[in-house]
Biopython code that builds the backbone (N, CA, C, O; Angstrom):
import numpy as np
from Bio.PDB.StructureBuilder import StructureBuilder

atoms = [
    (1, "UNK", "N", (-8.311, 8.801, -43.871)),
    (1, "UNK", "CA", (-9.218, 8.109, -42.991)),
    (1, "UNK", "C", (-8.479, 6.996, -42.239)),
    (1, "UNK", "O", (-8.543, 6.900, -41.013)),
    (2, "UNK", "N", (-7.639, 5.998, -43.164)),
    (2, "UNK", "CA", (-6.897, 4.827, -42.181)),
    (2, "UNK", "C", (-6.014, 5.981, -41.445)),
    (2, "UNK", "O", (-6.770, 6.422, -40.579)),
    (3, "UNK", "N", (-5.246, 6.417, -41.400)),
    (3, "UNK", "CA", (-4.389, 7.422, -40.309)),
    (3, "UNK", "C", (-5.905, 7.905, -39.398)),
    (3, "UNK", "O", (-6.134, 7.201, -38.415)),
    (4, "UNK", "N", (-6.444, 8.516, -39.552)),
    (4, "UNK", "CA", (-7.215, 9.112, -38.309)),
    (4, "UNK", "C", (-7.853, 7.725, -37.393)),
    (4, "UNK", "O", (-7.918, 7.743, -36.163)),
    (5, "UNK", "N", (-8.289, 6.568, -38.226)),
    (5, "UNK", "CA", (-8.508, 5.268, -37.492)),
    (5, "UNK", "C", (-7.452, 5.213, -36.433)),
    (5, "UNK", "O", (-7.703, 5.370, -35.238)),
    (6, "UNK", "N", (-6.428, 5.015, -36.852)),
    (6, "UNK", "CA", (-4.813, 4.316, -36.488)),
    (6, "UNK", "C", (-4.520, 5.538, -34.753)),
    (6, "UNK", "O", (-3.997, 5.099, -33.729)),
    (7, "UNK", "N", (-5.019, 6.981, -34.918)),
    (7, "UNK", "CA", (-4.714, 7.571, -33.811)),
    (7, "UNK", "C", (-5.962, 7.286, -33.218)),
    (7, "UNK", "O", (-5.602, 6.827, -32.135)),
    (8, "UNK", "N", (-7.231, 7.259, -33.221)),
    (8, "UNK", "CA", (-8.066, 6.770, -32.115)),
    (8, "UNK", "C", (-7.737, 5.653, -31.610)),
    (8, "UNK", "O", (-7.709, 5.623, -30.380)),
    (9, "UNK", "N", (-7.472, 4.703, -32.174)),
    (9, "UNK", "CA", (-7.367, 3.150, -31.838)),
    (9, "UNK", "C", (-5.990, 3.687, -30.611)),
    (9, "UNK", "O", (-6.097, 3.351, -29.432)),
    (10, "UNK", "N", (-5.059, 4.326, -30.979)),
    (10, "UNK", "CA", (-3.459, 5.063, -30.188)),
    (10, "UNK", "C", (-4.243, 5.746, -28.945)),
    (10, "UNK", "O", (-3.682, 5.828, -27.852)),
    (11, "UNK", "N", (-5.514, 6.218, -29.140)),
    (11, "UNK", "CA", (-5.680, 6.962, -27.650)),
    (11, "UNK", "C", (-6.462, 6.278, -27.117)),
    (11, "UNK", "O", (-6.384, 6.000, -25.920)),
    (12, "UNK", "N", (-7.519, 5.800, -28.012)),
    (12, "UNK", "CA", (-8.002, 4.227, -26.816)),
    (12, "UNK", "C", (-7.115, 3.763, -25.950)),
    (12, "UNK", "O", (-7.191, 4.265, -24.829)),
    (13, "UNK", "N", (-5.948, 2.620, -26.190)),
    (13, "UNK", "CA", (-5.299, 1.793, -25.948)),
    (13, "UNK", "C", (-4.915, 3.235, -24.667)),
    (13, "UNK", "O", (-5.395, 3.312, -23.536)),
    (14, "UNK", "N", (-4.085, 4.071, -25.215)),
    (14, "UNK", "CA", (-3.763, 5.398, -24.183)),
    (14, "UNK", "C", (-4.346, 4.797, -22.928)),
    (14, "UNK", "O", (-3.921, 4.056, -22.041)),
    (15, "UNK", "N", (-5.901, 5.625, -23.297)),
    (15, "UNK", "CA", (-6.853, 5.399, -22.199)),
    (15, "UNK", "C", (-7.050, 4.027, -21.574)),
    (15, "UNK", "O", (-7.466, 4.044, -20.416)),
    (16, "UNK", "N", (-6.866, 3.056, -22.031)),
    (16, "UNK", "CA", (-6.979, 1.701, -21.059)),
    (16, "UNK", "C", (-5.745, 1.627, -20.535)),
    (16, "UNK", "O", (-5.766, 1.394, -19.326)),
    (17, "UNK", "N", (-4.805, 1.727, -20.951)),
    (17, "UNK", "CA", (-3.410, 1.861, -20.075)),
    (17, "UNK", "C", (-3.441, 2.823, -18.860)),
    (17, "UNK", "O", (-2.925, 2.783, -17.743)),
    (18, "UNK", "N", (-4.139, 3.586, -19.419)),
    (18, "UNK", "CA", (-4.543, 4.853, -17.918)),
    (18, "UNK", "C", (-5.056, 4.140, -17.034)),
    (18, "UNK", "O", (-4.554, 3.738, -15.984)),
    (19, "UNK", "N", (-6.567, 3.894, -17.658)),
    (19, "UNK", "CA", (-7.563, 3.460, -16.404)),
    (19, "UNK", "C", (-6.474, 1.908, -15.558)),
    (19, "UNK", "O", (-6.365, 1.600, -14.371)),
    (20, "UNK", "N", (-5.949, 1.366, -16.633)),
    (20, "UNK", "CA", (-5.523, 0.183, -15.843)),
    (20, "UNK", "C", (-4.052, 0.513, -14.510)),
    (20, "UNK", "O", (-4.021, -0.089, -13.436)),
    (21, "UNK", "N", (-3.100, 1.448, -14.886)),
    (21, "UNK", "CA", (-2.535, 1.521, -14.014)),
    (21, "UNK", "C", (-3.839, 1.872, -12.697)),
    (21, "UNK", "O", (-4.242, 1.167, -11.772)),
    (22, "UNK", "N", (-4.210, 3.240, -13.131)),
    (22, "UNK", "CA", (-5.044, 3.776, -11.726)),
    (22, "UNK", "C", (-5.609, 3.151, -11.008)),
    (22, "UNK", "O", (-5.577, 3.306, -9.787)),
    (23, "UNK", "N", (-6.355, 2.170, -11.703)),
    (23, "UNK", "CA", (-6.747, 0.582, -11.047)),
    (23, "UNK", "C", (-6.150, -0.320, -9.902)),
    (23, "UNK", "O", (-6.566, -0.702, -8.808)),
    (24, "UNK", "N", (-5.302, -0.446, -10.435)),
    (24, "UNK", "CA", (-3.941, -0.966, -9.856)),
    (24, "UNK", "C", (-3.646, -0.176, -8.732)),
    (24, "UNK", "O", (-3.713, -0.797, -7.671)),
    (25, "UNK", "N", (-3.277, 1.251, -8.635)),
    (25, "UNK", "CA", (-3.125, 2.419, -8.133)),
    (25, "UNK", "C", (-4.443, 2.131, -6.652)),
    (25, "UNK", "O", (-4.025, 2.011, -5.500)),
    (26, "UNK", "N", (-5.511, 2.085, -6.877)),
    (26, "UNK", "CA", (-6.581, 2.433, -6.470)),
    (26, "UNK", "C", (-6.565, 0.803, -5.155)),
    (26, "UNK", "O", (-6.898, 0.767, -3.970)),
    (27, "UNK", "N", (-5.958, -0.451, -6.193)),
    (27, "UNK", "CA", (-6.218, -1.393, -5.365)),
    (27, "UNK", "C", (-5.114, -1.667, -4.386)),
    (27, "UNK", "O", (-5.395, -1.932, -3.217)),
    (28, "UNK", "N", (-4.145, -1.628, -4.714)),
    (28, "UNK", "CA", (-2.862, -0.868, -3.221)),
    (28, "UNK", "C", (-2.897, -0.172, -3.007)),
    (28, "UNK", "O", (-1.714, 0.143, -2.883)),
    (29, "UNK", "N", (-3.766, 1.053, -2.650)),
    (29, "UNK", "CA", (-3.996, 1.427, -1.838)),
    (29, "UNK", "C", (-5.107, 1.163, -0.652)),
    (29, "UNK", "O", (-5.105, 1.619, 0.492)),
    (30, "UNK", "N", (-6.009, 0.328, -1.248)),
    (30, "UNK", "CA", (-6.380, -0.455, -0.565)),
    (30, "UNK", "C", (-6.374, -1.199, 0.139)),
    (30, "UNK", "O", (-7.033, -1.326, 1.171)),
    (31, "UNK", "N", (-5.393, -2.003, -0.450)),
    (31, "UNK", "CA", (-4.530, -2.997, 0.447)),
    (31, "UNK", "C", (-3.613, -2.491, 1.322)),
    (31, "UNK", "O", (-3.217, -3.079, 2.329)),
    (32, "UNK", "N", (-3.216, -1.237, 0.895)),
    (32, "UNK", "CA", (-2.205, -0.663, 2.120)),
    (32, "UNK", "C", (-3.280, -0.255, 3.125)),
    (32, "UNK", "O", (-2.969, -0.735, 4.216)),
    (33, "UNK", "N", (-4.305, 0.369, 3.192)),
    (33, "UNK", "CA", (-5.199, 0.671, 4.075)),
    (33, "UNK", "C", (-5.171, -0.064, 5.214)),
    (33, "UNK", "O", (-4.717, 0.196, 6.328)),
    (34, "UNK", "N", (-6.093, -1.667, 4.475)),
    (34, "UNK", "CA", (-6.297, -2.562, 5.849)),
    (34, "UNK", "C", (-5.196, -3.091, 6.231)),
    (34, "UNK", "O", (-4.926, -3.139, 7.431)),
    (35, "UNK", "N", (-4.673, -3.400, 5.636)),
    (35, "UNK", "CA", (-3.024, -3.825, 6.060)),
    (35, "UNK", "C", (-2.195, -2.858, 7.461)),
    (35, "UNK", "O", (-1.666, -3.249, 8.502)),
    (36, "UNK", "N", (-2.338, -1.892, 7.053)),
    (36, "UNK", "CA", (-2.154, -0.601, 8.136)),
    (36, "UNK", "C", (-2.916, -0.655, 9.478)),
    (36, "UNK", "O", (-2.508, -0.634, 10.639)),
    (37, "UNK", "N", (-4.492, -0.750, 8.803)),
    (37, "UNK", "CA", (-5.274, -1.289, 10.142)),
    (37, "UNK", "C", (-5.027, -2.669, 10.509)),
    (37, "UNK", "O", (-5.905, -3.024, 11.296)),
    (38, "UNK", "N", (-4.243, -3.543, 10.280)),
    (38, "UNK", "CA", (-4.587, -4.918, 11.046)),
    (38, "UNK", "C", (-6.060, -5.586, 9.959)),
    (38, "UNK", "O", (-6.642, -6.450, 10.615)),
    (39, "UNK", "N", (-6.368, -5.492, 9.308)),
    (39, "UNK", "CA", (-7.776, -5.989, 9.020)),
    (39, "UNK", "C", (-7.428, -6.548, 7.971)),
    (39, "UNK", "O", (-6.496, -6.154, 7.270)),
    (40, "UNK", "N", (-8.361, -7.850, 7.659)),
    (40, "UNK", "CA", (-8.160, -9.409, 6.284)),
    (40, "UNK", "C", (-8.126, -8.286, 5.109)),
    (40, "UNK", "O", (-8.405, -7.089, 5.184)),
    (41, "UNK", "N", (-7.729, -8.998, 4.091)),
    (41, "UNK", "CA", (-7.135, -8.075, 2.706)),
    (41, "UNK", "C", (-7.974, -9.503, 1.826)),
    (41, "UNK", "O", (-7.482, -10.631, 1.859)),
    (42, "UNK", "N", (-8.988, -9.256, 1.247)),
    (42, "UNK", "CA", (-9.173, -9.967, 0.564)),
    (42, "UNK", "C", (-9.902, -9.533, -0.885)),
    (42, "UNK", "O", (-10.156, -8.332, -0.976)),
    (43, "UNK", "N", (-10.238, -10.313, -1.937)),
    (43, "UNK", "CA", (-10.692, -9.713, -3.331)),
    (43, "UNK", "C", (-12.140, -9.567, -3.254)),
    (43, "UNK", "O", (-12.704, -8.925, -4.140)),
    (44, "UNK", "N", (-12.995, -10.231, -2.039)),
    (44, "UNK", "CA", (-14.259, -9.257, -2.080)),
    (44, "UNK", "C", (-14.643, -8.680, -1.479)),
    (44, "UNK", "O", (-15.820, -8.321, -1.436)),
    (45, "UNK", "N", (-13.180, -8.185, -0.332)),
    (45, "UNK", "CA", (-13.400, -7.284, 0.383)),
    (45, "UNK", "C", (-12.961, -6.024, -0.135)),
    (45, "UNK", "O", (-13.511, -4.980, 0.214)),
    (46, "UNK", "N", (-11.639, -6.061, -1.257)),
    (46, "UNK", "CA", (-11.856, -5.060, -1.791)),
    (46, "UNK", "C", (-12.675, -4.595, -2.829)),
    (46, "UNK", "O", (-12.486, -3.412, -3.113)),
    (47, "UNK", "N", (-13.643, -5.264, -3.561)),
    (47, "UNK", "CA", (-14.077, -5.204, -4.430)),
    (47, "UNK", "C", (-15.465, -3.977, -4.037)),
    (47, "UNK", "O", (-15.733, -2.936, -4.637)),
    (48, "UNK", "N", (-16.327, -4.749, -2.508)),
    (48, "UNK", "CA", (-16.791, -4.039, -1.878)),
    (48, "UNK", "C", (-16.947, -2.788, -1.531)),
    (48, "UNK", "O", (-17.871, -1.977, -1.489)),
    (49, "UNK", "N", (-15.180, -2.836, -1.154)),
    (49, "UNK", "CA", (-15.070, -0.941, -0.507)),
    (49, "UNK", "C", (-14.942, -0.223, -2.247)),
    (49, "UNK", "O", (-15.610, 0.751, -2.593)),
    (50, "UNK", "N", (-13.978, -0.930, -3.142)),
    (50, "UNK", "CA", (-14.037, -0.178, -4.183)),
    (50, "UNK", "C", (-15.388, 0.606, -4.805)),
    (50, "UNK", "O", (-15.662, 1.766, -5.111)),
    (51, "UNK", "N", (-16.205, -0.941, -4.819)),
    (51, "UNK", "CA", (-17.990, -0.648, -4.883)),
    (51, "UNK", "C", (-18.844, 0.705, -4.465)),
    (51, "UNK", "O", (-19.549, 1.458, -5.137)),
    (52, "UNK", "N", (-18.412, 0.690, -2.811)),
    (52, "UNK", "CA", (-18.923, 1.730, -2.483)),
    (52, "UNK", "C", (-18.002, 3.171, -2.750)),
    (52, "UNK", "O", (-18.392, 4.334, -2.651)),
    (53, "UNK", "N", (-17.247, 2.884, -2.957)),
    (53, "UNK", "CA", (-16.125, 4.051, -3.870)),
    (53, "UNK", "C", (-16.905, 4.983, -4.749)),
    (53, "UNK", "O", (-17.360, 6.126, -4.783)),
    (54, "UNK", "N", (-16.771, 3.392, -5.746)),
    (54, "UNK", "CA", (-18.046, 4.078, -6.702)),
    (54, "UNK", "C", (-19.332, 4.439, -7.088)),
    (54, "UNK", "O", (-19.698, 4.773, -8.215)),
    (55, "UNK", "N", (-20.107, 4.331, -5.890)),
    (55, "UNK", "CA", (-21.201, 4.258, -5.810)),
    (55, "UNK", "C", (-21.158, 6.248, -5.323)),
    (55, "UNK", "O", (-22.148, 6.965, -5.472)),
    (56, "UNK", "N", (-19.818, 6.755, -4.769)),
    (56, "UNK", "CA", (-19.356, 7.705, -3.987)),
    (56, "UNK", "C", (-19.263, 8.784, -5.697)),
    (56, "UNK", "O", (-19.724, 9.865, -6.063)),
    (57, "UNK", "N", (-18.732, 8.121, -6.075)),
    (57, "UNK", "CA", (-18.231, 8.818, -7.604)),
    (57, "UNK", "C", (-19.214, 9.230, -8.525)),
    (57, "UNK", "O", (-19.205, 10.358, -9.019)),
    (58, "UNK", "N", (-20.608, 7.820, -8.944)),
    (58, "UNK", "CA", (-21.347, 8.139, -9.939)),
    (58, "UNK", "C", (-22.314, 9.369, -9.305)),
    (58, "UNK", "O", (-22.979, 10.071, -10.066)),
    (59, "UNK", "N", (-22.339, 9.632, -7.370)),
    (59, "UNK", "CA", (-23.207, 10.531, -6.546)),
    (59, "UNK", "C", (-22.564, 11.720, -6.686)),
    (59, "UNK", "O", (-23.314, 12.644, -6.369)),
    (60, "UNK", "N", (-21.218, 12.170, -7.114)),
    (60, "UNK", "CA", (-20.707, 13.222, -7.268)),
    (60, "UNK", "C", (-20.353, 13.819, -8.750)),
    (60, "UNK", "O", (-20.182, 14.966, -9.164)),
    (61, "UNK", "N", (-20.323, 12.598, -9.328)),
    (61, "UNK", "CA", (-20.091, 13.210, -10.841)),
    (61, "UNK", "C", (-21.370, 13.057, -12.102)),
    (61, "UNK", "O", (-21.619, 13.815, -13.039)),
    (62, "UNK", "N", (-22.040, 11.747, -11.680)),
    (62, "UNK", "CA", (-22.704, 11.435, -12.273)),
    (62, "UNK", "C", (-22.703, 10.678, -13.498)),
    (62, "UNK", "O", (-23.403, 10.634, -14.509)),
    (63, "UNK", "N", (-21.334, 9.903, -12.913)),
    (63, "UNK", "CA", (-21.032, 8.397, -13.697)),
    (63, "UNK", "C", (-19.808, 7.436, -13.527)),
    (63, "UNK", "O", (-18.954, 7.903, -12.774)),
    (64, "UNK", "N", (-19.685, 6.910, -13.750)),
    (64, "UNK", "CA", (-19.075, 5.431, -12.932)),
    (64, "UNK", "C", (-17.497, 5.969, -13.564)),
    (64, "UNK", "O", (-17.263, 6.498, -14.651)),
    (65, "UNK", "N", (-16.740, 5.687, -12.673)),
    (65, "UNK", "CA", (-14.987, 6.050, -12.978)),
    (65, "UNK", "C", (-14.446, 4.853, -13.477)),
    (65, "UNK", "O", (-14.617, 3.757, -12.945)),
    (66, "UNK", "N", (-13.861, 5.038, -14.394)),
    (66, "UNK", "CA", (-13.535, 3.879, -15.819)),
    (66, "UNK", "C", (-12.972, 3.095, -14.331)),
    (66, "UNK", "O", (-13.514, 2.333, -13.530)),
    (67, "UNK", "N", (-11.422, 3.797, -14.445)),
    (67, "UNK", "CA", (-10.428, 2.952, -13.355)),
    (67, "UNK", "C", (-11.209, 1.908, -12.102)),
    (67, "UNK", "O", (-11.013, 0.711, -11.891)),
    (68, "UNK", "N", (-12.156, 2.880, -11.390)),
    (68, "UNK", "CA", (-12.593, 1.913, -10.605)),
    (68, "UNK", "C", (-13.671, 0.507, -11.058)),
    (68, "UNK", "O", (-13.607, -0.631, -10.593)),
    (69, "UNK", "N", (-14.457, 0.933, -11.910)),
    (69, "UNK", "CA", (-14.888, -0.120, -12.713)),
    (69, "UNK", "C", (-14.273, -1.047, -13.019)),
    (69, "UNK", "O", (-14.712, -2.159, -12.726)),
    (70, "UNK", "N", (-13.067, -0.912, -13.703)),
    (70, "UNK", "CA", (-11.771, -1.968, -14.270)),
    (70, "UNK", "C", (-11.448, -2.909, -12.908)),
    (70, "UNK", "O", (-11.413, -4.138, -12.840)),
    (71, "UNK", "N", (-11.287, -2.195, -12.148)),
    (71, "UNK", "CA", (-10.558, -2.512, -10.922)),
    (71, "UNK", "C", (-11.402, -4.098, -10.028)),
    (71, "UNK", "O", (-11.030, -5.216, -9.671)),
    (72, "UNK", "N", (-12.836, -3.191, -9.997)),
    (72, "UNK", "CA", (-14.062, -4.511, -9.844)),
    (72, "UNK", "C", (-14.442, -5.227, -10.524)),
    (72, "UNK", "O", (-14.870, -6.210, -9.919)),
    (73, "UNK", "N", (-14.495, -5.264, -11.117)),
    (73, "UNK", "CA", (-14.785, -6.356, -12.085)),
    (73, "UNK", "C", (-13.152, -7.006, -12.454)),
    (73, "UNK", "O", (-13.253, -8.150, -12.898)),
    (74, "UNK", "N", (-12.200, -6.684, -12.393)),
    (74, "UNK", "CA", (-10.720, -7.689, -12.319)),
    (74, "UNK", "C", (-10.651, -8.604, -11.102)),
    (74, "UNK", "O", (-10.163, -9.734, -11.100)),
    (75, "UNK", "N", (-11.508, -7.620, -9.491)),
    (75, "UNK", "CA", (-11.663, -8.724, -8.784)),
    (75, "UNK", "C", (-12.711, -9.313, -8.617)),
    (75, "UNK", "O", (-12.546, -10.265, -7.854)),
    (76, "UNK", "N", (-13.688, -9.210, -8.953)),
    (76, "UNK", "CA", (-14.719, -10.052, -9.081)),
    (76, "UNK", "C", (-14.855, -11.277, -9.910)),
    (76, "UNK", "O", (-15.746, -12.126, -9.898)),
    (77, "UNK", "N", (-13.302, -11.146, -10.952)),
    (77, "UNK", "CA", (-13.191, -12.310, -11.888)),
    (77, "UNK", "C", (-13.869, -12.042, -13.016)),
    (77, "UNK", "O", (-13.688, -12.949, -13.828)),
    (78, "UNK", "N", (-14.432, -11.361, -13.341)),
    (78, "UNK", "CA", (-14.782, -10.669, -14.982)),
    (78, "UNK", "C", (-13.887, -10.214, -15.874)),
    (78, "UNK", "O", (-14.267, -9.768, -16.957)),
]
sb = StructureBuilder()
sb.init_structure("model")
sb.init_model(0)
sb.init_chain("A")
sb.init_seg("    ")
for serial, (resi, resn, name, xyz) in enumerate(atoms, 1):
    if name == "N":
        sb.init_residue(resn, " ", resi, " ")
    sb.init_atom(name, np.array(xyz, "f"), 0.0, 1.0, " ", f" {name:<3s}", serial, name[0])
structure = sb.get_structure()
């Protein structure tokens, strides 16, 4: 039982290391976006487009994408 604890706790952590690069991933590219267009780069402006990202995601899958979640709420200051 402590060994089978010890590998969930190993693929948790996995999985937040995932969602957190993609996060990351998700928010330069963002920033490369408006940056590309000429347009302000700011944390609730991306937080926004991320927002409606996911608002794009829970309408196609039918639930909120870890990564982008992480991502808003890091800039929203949560």
């Amino acid at each position: 039982m402590y060994v089978f604890f010890w590998v969930l706790k190993g693929v948790a952590v996995e999985n937040s290391k995932m969602a957190f690069e993609e996060a990351c991933r998700m928010v330069g590219e963002c920033c490369l976006m408006f940056a590309q267009n000429g347009q302000e780069i700011s944390r609730e402006r991306l937080a926004l487009w991320l927002g409606r990202a996911q608002e794009e995601a829970v309408d196609a899958i039918g639930e909120p994408n870890d990564a982008l979640q992480l991502a808003i709420e890091r800039l929203k200051g949560r």
